[in-house]
Structure formats: structure tokens, C-alpha cells
PLY file of the C-alpha trace (Angstrom):
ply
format ascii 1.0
element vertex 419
property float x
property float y
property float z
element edge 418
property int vertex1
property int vertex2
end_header
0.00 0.00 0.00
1.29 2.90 -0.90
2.18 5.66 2.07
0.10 8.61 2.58
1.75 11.90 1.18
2.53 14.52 3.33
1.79 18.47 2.82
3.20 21.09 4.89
1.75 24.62 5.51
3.81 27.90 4.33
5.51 29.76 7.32
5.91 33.03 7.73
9.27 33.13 6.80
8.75 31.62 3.39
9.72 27.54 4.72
7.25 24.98 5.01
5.58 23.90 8.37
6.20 20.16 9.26
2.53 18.50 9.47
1.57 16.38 12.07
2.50 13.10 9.72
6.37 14.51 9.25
8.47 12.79 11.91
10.67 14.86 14.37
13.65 14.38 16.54
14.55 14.03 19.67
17.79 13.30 21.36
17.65 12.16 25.30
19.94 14.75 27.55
20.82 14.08 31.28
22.42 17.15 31.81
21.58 18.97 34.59
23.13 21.90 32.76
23.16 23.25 28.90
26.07 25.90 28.03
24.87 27.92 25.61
28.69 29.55 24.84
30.42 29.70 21.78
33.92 29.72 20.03
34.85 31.79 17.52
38.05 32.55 15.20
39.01 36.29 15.11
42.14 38.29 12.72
42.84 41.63 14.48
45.42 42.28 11.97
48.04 39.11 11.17
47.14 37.89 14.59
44.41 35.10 14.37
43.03 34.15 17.73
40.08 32.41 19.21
37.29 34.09 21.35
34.70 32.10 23.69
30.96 34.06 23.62
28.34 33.37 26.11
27.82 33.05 29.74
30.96 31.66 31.69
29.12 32.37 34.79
26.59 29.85 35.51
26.96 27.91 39.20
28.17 24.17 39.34
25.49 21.84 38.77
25.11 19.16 41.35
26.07 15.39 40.67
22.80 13.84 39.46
21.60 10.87 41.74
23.17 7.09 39.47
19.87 4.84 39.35
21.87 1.87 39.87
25.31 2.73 41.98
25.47 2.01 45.20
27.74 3.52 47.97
30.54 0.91 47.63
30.54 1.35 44.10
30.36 4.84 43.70
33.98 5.18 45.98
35.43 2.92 44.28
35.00 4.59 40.93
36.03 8.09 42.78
39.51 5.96 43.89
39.86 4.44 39.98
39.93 8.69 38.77
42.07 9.62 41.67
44.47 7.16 40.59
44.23 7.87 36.93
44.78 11.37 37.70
47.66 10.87 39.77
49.48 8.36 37.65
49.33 11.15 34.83
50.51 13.70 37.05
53.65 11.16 37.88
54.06 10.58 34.01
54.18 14.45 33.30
57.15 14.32 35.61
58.98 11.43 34.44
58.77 13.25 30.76
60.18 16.21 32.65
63.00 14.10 34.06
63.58 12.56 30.35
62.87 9.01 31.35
59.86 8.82 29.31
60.57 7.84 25.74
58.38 9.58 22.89
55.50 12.07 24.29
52.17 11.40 26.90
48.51 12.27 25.91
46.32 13.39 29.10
42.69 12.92 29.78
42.89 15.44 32.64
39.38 16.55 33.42
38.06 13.36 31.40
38.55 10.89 34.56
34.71 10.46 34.85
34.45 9.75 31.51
36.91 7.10 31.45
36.79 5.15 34.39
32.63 5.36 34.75
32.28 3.85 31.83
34.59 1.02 32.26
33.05 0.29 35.46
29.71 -0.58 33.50
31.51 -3.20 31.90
31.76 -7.42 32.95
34.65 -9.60 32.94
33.74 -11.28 29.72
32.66 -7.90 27.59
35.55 -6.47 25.69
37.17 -2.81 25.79
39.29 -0.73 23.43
40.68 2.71 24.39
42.54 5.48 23.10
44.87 7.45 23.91
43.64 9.84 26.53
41.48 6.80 28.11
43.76 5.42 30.65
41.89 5.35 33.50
39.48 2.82 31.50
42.86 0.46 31.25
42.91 1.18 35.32
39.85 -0.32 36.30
40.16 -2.65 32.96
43.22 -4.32 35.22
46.16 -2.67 34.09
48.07 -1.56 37.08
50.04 2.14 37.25
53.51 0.58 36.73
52.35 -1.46 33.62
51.33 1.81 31.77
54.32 3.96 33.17
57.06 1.31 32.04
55.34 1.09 28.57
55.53 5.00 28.26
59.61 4.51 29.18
59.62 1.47 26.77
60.75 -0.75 30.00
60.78 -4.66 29.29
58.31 -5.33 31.67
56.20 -2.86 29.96
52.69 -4.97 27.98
54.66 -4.47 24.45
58.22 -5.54 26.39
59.87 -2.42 25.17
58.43 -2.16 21.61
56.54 0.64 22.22
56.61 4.00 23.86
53.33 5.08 23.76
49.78 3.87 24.54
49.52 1.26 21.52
48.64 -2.17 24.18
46.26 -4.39 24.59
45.58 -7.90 26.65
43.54 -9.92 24.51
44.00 -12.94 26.59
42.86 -11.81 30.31
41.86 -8.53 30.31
39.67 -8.27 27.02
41.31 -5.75 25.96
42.14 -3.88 22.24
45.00 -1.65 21.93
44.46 1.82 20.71
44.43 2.11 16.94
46.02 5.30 15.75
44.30 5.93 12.94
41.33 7.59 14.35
37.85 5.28 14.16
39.46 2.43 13.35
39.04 0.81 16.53
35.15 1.34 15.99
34.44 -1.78 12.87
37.20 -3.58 14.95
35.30 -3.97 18.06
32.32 -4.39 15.86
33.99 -7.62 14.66
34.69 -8.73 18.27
30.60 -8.12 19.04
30.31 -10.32 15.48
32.58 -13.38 16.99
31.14 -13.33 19.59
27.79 -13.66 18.74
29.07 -16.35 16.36
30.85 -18.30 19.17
26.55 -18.39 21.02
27.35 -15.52 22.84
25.44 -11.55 23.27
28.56 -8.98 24.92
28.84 -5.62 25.22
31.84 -4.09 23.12
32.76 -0.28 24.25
35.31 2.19 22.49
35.69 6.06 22.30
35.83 8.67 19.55
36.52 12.22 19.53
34.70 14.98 18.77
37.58 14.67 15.50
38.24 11.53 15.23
34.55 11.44 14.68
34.65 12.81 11.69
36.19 10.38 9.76
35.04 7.80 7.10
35.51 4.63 9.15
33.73 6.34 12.10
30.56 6.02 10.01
31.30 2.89 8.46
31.60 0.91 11.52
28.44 1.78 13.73
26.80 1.25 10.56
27.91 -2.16 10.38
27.12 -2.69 14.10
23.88 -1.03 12.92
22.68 -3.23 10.36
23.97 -6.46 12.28
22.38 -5.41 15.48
26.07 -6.19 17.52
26.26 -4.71 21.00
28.53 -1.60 20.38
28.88 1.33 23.26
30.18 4.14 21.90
31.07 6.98 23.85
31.82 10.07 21.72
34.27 12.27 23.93
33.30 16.23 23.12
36.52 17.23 24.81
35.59 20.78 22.49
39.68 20.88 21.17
40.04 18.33 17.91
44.07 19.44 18.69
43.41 22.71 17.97
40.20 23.65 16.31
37.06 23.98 18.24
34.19 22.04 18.11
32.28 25.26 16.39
34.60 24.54 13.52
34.40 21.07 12.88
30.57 19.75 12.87
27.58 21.73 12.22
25.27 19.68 14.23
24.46 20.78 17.82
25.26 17.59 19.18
27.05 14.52 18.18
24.52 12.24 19.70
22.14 13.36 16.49
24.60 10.79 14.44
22.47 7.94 15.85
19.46 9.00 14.21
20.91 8.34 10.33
21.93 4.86 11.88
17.96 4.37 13.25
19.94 3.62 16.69
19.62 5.38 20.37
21.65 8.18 21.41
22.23 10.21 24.62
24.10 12.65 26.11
25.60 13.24 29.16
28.12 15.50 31.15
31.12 13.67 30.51
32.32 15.34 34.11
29.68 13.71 35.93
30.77 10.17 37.36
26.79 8.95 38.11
25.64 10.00 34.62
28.35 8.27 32.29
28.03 5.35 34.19
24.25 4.88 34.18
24.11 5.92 30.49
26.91 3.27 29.51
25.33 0.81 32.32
22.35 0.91 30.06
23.95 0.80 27.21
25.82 -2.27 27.96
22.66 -3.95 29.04
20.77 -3.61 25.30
24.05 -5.03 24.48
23.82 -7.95 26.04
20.54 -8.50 25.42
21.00 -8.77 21.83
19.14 -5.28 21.57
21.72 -3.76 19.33
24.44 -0.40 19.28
24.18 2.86 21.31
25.48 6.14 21.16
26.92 8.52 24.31
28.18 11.74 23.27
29.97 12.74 26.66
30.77 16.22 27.37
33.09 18.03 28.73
36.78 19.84 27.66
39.97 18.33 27.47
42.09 20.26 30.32
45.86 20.06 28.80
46.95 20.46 24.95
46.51 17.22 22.54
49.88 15.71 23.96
52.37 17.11 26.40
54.40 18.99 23.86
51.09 21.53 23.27
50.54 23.99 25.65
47.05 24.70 24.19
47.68 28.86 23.91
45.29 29.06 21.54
41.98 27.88 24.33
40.78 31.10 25.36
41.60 31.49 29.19
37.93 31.87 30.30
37.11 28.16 29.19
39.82 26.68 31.09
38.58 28.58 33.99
34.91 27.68 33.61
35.35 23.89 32.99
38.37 24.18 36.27
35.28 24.81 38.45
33.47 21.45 37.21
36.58 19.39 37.25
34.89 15.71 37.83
37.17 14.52 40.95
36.39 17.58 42.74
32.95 17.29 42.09
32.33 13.72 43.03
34.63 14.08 46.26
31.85 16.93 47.38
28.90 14.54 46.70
30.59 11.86 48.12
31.26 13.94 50.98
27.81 15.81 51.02
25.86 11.98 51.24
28.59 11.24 54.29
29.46 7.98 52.08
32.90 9.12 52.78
34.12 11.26 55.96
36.81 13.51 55.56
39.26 10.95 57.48
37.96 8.31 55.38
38.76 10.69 52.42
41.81 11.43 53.19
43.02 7.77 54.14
41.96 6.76 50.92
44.03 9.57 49.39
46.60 8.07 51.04
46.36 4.83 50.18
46.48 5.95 46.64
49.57 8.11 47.04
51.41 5.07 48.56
50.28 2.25 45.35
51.49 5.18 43.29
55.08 5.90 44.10
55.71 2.14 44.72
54.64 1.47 41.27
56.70 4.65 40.44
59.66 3.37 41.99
59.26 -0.31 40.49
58.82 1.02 36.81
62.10 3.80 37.27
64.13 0.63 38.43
62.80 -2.09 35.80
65.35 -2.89 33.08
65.14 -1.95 29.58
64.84 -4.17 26.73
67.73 -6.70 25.73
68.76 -5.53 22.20
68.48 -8.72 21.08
64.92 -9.27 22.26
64.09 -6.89 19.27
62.87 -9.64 16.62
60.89 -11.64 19.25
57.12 -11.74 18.82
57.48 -9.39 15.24
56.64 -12.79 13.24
53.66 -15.88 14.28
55.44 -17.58 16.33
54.76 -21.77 17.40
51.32 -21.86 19.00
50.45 -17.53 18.78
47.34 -18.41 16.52
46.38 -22.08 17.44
42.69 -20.86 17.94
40.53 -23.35 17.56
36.83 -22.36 15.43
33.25 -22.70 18.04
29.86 -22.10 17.04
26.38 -21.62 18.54
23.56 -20.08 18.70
23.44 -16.96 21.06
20.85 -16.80 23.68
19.61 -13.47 24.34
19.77 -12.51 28.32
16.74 -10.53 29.53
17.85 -6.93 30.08
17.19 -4.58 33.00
16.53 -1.47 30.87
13.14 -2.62 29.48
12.18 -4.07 26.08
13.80 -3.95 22.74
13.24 -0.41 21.16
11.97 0.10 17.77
13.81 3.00 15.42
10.33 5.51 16.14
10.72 4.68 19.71
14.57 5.74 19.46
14.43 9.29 18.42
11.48 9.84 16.18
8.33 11.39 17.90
0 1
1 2
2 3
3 4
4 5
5 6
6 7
7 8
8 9
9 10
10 11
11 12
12 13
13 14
14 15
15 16
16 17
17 18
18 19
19 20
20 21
21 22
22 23
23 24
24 25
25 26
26 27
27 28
28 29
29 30
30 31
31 32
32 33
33 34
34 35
35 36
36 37
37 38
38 39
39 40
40 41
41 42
42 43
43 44
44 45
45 46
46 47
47 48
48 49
49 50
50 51
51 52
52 53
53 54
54 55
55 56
56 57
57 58
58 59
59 60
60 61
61 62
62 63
63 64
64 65
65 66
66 67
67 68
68 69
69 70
70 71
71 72
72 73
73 74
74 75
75 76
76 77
77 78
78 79
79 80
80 81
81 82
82 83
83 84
84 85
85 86
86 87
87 88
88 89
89 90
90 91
91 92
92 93
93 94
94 95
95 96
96 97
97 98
98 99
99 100
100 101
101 102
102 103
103 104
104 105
105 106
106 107
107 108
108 109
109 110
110 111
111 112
112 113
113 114
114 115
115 116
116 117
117 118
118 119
119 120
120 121
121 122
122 123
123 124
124 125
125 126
126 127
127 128
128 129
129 130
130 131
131 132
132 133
133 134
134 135
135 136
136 137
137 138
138 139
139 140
140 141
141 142
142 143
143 144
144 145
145 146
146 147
147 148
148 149
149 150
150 151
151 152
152 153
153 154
154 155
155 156
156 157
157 158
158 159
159 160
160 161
161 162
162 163
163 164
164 165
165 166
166 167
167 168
168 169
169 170
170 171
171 172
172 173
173 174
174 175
175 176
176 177
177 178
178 179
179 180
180 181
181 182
182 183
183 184
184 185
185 186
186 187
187 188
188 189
189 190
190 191
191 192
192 193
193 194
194 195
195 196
196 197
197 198
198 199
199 200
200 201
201 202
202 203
203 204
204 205
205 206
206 207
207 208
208 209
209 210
210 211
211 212
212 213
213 214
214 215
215 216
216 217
217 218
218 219
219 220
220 221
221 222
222 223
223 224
224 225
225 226
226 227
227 228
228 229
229 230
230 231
231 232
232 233
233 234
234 235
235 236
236 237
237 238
238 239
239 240
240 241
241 242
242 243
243 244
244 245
245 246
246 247
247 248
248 249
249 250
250 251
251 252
252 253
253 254
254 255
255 256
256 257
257 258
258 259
259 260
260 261
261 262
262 263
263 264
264 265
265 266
266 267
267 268
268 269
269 270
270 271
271 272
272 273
273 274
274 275
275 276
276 277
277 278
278 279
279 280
280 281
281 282
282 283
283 284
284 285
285 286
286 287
287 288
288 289
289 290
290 291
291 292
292 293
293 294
294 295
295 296
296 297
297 298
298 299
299 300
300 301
301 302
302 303
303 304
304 305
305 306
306 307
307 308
308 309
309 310
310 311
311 312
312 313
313 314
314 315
315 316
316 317
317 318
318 319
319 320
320 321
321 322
322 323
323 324
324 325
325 326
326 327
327 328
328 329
329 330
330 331
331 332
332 333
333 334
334 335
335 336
336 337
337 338
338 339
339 340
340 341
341 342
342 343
343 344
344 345
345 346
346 347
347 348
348 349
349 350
350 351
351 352
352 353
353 354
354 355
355 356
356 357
357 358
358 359
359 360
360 361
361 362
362 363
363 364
364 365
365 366
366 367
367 368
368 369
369 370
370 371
371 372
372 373
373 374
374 375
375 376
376 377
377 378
378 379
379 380
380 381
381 382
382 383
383 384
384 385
385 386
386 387
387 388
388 389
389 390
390 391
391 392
392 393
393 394
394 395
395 396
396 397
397 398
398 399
399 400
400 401
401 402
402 403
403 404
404 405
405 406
406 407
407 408
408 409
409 410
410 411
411 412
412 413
413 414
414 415
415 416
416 417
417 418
């Protein structure tokens, strides 16, 4: 049968009014605050500059209540962003003392981000990071000293020396997929994982990251289309961080938010403030859920602003000074220590005990990873070719039975965004 036709009305302005049969969109926002500012390029002369616009002066929202963490939990993801703070804050000074070999990338003020939504995560779904997500490889298993030797290219580092940078993975315990540098790559790849896995009778969640760049490639769009179509149980979190190195957000996309990608993909999509620990983890919580119940990809555009230049050889000069001290004030360990604080689920000598605590894992791990040995020259060639037994995987089908989700039934594409 063929469908109805549509007619709009004229508008004043000489467009056409959408009818009550025209479908419009909708994108689901947890915020508990919308900045309205904006960044613009100036030229006062041969100087070229960048200007924020807006109002830099709104108060701190609160930390919005997590429907599904509990006390316990929520400290212990507060201890996992400590830690990942920290541990970058140690590996800013061993690049300062030159035992770091190549350059670091920072998440600093992207903690929440990282770390919540690795929490949502179970032993047996699978995880691939980039650069700036290191707190994710924290609470993915990866201790302190494993990702400060690999930065000095230590042989006890995961790549024993054959890398200096954040290019590791542990595809044996941890389910883990080392960072891909070539930006969206990583998203068909852990599309393929969510594939095997369903072919080996089994429905996992698969979560990666993006930029608000990165995002912008070819592949980007390529692979959630795949997990689209195939219905495989991607999470991806799309960092905002507002800096793609350095050109703002304004100048990249012309879309207000990145969640609206889902829609072309018919698949759901939320946003959340990336600096709020409870929200990123009860959006990717969900997220993960639909995943393993065989109810198909989702979309979190997180936001937030990435605190330090794209590596530490950029001093970001070109942010405009007010940004960096509007997103200072909403800096996400700061903010959860107050709530936690504020709900008395941690008293201030509990707080600072667990500070503590963290200090003390910290410089032993520092100490362990200055100390280590580097790499025999000779150990060069090992593991560069297959190797006796490095593939021996043997093929195992079934059928994969769906698990009954906690985050209701399966939802159709008009249920997703379309009202």
C-alpha cells in the first residue's frame, strides 16, 4: 500500500511547516546543565586568535543521583579517577626528568568519563581505548607501573619495550584492544569482536571512544553502521573534549550535538556530562545492558573539555583562558569528592586515608617502573613474526541466547528518536 503523502503549511518566513504526519527528533539529555557559549576565530590584523561568547558564569550543577550505583561502588569509581589522575601527574614528571621515551597524551578533566564507563563493563565484555582513556585500562586491570614502564619502553612494559606510547592491549585476560592510531578504526574492529562473539553463542557488550575529531572520519561512520545493520552490542562513547588538537568544536561539525549521528543509523543516542561520574556510568550501564541482550548499538556523546593540549608537547595557547577557567570549576574529581562527601558515604578521614592509600600504590609502582630494566637488544625480533602456537585458535559455534535486560524491552527506530 502505498504511504500517505505529506503536505506542509507555508511559514511566515517563506519555509514549510512540518505536518503532524512529518516525523521529528529528539535526542535524550541528562544534563543537569546546557552551556549555551560559543567559540569563535578572530584576525585583528596578522594575529588570528580564538574568542569564547556566552555566559561563563553559571553555578556548578550538582552530581545527578546514578539509578543503579550504590555507595561501595560509587567510591570505588572516585579511587579508579584519583588514581588515573595521579598516575598522569607522575608521568608528566617522568617526561620532565627525560625518562619517558616519545610524548604522553592526558585525559585530565576526562577521569569520569573514562573510568565510569569502564566500570559498566563485565569480565567477559571487551574494551578498546585510546589514547587519553587510561583510567578505563585502570579499572580494565592494568596496574600504574604497567602503563608507566610502557611509556619509558621498559621490558616489563605490555609491548616488552616495543613501544613508547599507549599502543597495548591484553587480549587474553583482560579483554582488551589496543588503541588504533588511525582515528575510528578501533570502531568496525570492536564491531567484529561483538560479530565473533555472537558467532561463538554468545550476546557482549563491546565499548570504544571517539573524539569529537576523530569522529569525523570515514571509518567512524562505516563501523556503527555495520554494528547497525547487524544489530552487535557496540557502546560508543563520543568524547566532546571541544579541542580536535586545535580547532574547536564550532569549527568542525555543524550539528548541535554529536549524539544526532544515531538518528541516520535508526539507533539510540544520549548525552551526558562527561564530568559527571553517576551520569556516564548509568548511560553506559544501560547501554551495555541492550548489548547484552542482543538489543543492538548505542550512542553517548559525553561532554566536557579536554584540560591540557593534545599531547604534552602543546601547551594549548590558543583555548581562550575563560574556558579553562569555567570547565576548572566542574573538574569531575572535585565534584564527586563533594557529593561523596555531602551523602557522608565518605568522611573527611575516610577521604583522606583513601588519598593516602592511593599516594602510597602510586610511588611504589613509580619506583618499580624507574628501576625495571630496559629491553635486551636482542629481544628486538621476538614476537614481530607468528610464532609456534600464537594463533592455534581453535573455530566454536552456537547459537546466542539473548539474556533478559534490565533497561526494558527492545526499542523500535520511532521509539529511538522519532516522535
Amino acid at each position: 500500500m502505498p504511504k500517505k503523502k505529506t503536505t506542509s503549511k507555508p511559514s511566515p518566513n517563506g519555509g514549510r511547516r512540518p505536518t503532524s504526519h512529518q516525523r521529528t527528533y529528539s535526542i535524550p539529555d541528562y544534563r543537569l546543565e546546557k552551556p549555551t557559549f560559543t567559540i569563535r576565530q578572530v584576525r585583528k590584523g596578522d594575529e588570528v586568535r580564538y574568542e569564547v561568547e556566552g555566559d561563563l558564569s553559571a553555578p556548578v550543577p550538582p552530581i545527578r543521583e546514578s539509578k543503579y550505583l550504590n555507595q561501595k561502588q560509587c567510591i570505588e569509581i572516585y579511587r579508579w579517577m584519583l588514581l588515573n589522575r595521579k598516575m598522569e601527574t607522575a608521568l608528566e614528571n617522568l617526561y620532565k626528568q627525560g625518562k619517558v621515551v616519545g610524548g604522553v597524551y592526558f585525559g585530565l578533566g576526562q577521569e569520569a568519563c573514562s573510568c565510569a564507563s569502564a566500570y559498566a563493563l563485565h569480565k567477559d565484555d571487551w574494551l578498546a581505548p585510546m589514547i587519553r582513556n587510561q583510567g578505563s585500562l585502570l579499572v580494565r586491570g592494568f596496574s600504574p607501573r604497567d602503563i608507566m614502564m610502557q611509556y619509558m619502553a621498559k621490558a616489563g612494559s605490555p609491548t616488552k619495550g616495543r613501544d613508547a606510547s599507549s599502543h597495548f592491549g591484553d587480549i587474553h585476560e583482560r579483554n582488551v584492544v589496543a588503541p588504533i592510531s588511525t582515528l575510528g578504526d578501533l570502531i568496525p574492529v570492536l564491531a567484529g569482536v561483538a560479530l565473533g562473539a555472537r558467532l561463538q553463542g554468545r550476546n557482549i557488550a563491546v565499548m570504544t571512544y571517539i573524539g569529537d575529531g576523530g569522529q569525523s572520519t570515514g571509518v567512524t561512520y562505516e563501523g556503527i553502521n555495520f554494528a547497525a545493520v547487524q544489530n552487535l552490542g557496540l557502546v560508543l562513547l563520543v568524547e566532546n573534549n571541544l579541542w580536535a588538537y586545535s580547532t574547536p568544536a564550532d569549527m568542525q561539525f555543524h550539528v548541535k550535538d554529536l549524539a544526532e549521528r544515531a538518528i541516520a543509523h535508526g539507533i539510540p543516542g544520549v548525552i551526558v556530562d562527561g564530568t559527571d561520574a553517576c551520569q556516564v556510568y548509568d548511560a553506559a550501564h544501560e547501554a551495555c545492558e541492550r548489548a547484552r541482550g542482543d538489543q543492538g548499538p548505542t550512542l553517548i556523546e559525553a561532554k566536557m573539555m579536554r584540560m591540557k593540549g593534545h599531547a604534552i608537547h602543546d601547551a594549548a595557547e590558543y583555548v581562550p583562558k575563560l574556558l579553562f577557567d569555567y570547565w576548572r570549576k566542574r573538574d569531575p574529581i572535585a565534584r564527586f569528592e563533594d557529593y561523596l562527601l555531602k551523602r557522608k558515604w565518605l568522611s573527611p578521614a575516610e577521604n583522606r586515608e583513601l588519598i593516602t592509600g592511593v599516594d602510597q600504590e602510586l610511588e611504589a609502582d613509580r619506583t618499580f617502573a624507574v628501576a625495571s630494566p630496559m629491553p635486551e637488544p636482542e629481544s628486538a625480533a621476538g614476537g614481530v613474526y607468528c610464532e609456534d602456537g600464537c594463533h592455534n585458535i581453535q573455530p566454536k559455534y552456537a547459537i546466542p541466547k539473548a539474556k533478559k535486560s534490565s533497561v526494558g524491552q527492545k526499542l523500535k527506530e520511532a521509539e529511538v528518536h522519532l516522535k
